[in-house]
N, C-alpha and C positions, 0 to 999 in steps of 0.2 A: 516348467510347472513347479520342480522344486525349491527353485529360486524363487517364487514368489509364495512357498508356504513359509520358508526361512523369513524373507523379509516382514509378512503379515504374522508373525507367528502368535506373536500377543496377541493381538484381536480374535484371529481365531481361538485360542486357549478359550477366550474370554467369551465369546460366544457358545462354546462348549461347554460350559461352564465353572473354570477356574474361577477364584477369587484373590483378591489385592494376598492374601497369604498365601495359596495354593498354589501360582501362577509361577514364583521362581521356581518352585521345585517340577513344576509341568515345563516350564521353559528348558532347564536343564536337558531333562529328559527327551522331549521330542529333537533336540537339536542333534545329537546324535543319532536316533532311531533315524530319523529323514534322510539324513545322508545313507542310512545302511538300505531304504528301500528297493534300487536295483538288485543285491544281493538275495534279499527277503522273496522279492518279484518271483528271483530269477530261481530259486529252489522251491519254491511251491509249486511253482507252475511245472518243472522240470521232474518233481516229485509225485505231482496227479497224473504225469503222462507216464510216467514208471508205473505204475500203481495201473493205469487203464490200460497197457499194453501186455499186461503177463507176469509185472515182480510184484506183486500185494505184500508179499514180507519183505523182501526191498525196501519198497516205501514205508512200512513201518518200522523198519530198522532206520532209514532215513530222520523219520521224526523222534525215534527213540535218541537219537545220536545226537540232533537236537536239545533236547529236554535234560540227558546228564549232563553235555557238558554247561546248558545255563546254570544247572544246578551246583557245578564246580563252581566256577567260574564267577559266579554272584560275587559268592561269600570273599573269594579275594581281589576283585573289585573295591565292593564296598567295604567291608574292613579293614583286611591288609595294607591295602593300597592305599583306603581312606579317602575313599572316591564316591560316597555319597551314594547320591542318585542317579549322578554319571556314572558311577560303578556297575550301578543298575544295569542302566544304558546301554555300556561297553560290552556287558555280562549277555545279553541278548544280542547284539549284533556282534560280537566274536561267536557264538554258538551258531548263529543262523551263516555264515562265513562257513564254518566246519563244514555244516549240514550241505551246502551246497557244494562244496568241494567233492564230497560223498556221492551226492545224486549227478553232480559233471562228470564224473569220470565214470561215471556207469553208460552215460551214452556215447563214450569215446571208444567203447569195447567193440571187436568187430561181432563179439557173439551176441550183442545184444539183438532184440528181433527189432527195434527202433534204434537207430544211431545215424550222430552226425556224417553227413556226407555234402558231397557232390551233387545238387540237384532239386536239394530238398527245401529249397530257402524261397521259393516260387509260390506266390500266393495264388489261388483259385479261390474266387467270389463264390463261387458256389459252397464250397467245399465251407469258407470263412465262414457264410452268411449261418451256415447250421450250428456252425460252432459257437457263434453269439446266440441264435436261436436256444440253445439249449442250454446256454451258460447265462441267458437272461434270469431264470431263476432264482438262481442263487447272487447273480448284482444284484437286482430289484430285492433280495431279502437283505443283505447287509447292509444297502444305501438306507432302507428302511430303519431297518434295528440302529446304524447311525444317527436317522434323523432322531427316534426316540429316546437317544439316547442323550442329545442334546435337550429336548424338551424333558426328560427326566430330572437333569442333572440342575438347567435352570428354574426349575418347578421347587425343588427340593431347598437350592440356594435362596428361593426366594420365602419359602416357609418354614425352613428346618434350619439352612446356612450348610455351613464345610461339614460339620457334623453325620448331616442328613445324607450329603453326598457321601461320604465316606460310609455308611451304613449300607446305599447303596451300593457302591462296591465290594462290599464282605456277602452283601444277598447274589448278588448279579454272580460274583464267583461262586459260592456256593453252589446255585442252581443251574449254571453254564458250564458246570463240570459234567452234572447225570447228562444236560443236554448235548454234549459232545459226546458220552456214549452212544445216545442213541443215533446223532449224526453221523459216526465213525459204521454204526449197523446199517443205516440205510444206504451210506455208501457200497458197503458189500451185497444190499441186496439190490440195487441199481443193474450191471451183469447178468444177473441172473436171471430175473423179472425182465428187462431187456432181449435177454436172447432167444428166452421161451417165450415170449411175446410175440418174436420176431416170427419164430419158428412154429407159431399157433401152439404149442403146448400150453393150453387154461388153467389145466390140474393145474402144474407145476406154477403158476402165476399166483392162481388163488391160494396155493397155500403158500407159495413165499410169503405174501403180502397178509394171508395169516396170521405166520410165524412170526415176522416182523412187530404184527401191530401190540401182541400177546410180549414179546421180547420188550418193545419201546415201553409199553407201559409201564413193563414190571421193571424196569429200570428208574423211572420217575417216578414208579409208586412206593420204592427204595428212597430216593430222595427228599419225596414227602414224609414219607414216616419217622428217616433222621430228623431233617428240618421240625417236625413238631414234635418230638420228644426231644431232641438237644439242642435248643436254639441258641442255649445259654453257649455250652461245650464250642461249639461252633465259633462264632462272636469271639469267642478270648484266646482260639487258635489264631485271629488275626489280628486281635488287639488287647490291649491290658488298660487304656481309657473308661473306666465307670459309666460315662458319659454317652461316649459311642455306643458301649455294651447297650446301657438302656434302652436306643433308639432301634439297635439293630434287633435285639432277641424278639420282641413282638413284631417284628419287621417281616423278619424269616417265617414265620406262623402264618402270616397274611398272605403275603408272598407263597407261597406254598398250597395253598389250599385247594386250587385244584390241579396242582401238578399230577397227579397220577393221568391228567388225562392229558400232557403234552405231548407222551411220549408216541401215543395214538395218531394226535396231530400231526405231527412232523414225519411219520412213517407213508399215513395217507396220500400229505401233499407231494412228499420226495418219490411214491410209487404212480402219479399221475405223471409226474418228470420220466419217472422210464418208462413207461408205453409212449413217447412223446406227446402227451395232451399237456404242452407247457404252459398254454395260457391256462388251462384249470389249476396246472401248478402255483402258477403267476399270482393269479385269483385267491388259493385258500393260502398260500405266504401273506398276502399282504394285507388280508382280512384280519389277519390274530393284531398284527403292526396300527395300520392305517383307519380299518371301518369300526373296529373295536377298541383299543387301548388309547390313540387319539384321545378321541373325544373324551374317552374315562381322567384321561391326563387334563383334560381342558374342566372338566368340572367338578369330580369330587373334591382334588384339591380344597376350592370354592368352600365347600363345606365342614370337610374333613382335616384341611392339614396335611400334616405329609402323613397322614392315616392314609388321605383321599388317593393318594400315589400309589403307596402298597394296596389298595383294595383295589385300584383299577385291573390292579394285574390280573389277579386269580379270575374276574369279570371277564376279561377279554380272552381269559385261558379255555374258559366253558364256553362261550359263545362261539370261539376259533374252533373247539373241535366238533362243535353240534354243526357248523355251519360245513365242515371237512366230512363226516360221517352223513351227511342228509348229501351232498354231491355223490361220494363214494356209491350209497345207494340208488341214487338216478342215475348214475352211468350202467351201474350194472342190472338193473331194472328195465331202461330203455336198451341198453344192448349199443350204445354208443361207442364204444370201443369192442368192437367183432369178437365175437367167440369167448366173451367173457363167462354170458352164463351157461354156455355150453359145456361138458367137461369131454 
C-alpha cells in the first residue's frame, strides 16, 4: 500500500488539491512522512492503549515529548541544515521516532498493568469485532473530514486558487486547535461516562455529560470571540503576504460564526460513543461532514465564491448541533438508553 501511494503520489497530491506550484513542495513533503507511517502507526496506537489502560499522564507526557522535540528540531532541519520543507519532514518524523521509543519501552516494563508478553499476539474475532465496532467512529469521522477536505481544497482552487487554499489552512489551524481541546476533554470524559454507565450510576453520567457540554462550549466560545475580534492578529502569525491576509481575515469571521456551538456538538456525539450507542454516534459525526457541509460545498460556492465555502461552514455548524441536541433529547425523553432519566 505504501508503494503504490509513493509511486501515485502526484496524482494523488493533485487530486487533493495541490497545484502545478504547490505540488513540489507537497511532493517533497509526503515523500518522507510516508515512509515514517509505521512509526507514526505504531506510537499512537501504542500511546491510546497507555492512556486506556491507567497512565493518562504517560500518554500526555508521550505527546508532550512529541511536540518539543518537533519544535527543536524543525528550526534545525529547515535552517541550519537548509533543508527546506524536507527539514520540515525530517523535523516530524525524527520527533514521532522519539515519541515512540518513549511509549515502547513503557510496555516492556514488567510493572506495567499491560505489557509485552508471551500469549498476547492471539487474535479473538470477538474480542477484534468490538474493537472496530467502537473505533468505527472516529474512522468514519476522519475518512469524512478527509473526503471534505479534498472538496474544500479543490472548490477553493477552482474560485479562489493557492491563495484561497492557503487561507484555508491558517482558518482550519486556527479553529482545529480549540477543537482538539475539546477532543483531548471528551477523551477524558469517555472512562468516566463509560464506567458509571456501566455501573448504572445516572447522576454521575448526567452531570459528566453536563460538565462536559458547558466545558466544550466554553472552549469554542473562546475561540469565536478570538477569531472575530483578531482575525487580522491571527493571519500575520502565519503569514506576512497582503494578499493571503486579505482573504483570510474575513474568512476567520465566517468561519467562526457559530463555533460556540461546536464545542456542544462534538461532546454530545463522543458521549453517545461511551454508553456504546455508536451508530447514533456514527449518525451525528457525519451529519455536521456529509448531510450538512456537503451539499453547502456543492452550492454556495455556485453563488458566493470562495465566500460560499466559508459560509457553508458556520451553516453546517448550527444545523450539526440542532440535529445532536434534538437526538440527545429523544434518547433521554424515551428512556432508550436505561436509567438515563432516572437519577
Amino acid at each position: 500500500m505504501l508503494h503504490a501511494f509513493l509511486l501515485f503520489l502526484d496524482p494523488i497530491l493533485i487530486f487533493f488539491g495541490a497545484s502545478k506550484d504547490t505540488l513540489p513542495y507537497a511532493r517533497d513533503f509526503m515523500q518522507i512522512i510516508l515512509l515514517e507511517t509505521p512509526v507514526s502507526y505504531t506510537m499512537i496506537s501504542l500511546n491510546n492503549i497507555m492512556r486506556a489502560t491507567g497512565y493518562p499522564r504517560k500518554a500526555m507526557k508521550t505527546s508532550m515529548v512529541s511536540v518539543v522535540a518537533n519544535i527543536i528540531l524543525a528550526p534545525l532541519f529547515i535552517f541550519y541544515f537548509n533543508q527546506g520543507i524536507r527539514g520540515a519532514a525530517t523535523a516530524t518524523v525524527s520527533s514521532q521516532f522519539i515519541a515512540m521509543v518513549w511509549v515502547v519501552q513503557h510496555f516492556f516494563r514488567p510493572e506495567s498493568y499491560v505489557r509485552f508478553q508471551k500469549g498476547i499476539w492471539k487474535i479473538k474475532p470477538k474480542i477484534t469485532l468490538n474493537i472496530y465496532s467502537i473505533g468505527m467512529f472516529s474512522f468514519l469521522m476522519n475518512v469524512c473530514a478527509c473526503v471534505i477536505v479534498i472538496i474544500i481544497n479543490n472548490t477553493l482552487r477552482h474560485h479562489g486558487g493557492d491563495l484561497a487554499i492557503g487561507a484555508y489552512g491558517i482558518i482550519n489551524r486556527m479553529l482545529t486547535l480549540f477543537v482538539m481541546i475539546v477532543l483531548g476533554l471528551t477523551m477524558g470524559m469517555q472512562p468516566i461516562i463509560g464506567y458509571n454507565y456501566g455501573a448504572l450510576k445516572m447522576d454521575r453520567v448526567k452531570e459528566t455529560l453536563r460538565l462536559g457540554i458547558i466545558s466544550g462550549v466554553a472552549i469554542t466560545t473562546l475561540g469565536f470571540v478570538i477569531s472575530e475580534l483578531f482575525p487580522h492578529l491571527i493571519t500575520v502569525m502565519f503569514t506576512t503576504d497582503t494578499e493571503l491576509t486579505d482573504i483570510a481575515t474575513p474568512g476567520i469571521r465566517i468561519c467562526a460564526l457559530m463555533f460556540p456551538l461546536v464545542g456542544g456538538q462534538i461532546v454530545i456525539s463522543n458521549f453517545f460513543q461511551s454508553i456504546g450507542k455508536v451508530k447514533v454516534s456514527i449518525f451525528l459525526s457525519l451529519s455536521r461532514q456529509l448531510v450538512y457541509l456537503l451539499p453547502g460545498l456543492i452550492i454556495l460556492p455556485r453563488y458566493m465564491g470562495v465566500t460560499g465555502v466559508w459560509a457553508s461552514m458556520p451553516v453546517s455548524d448550527f444545523l450539526a448541533c440542532i440535529t445532536a441536541i434534538c437526538m440527545l433529547i429523544y434518547y433521554l425523553r424515551r428512556g432508550i438508553a436505561p436509567g438515563l432519566t432516572k437519577k
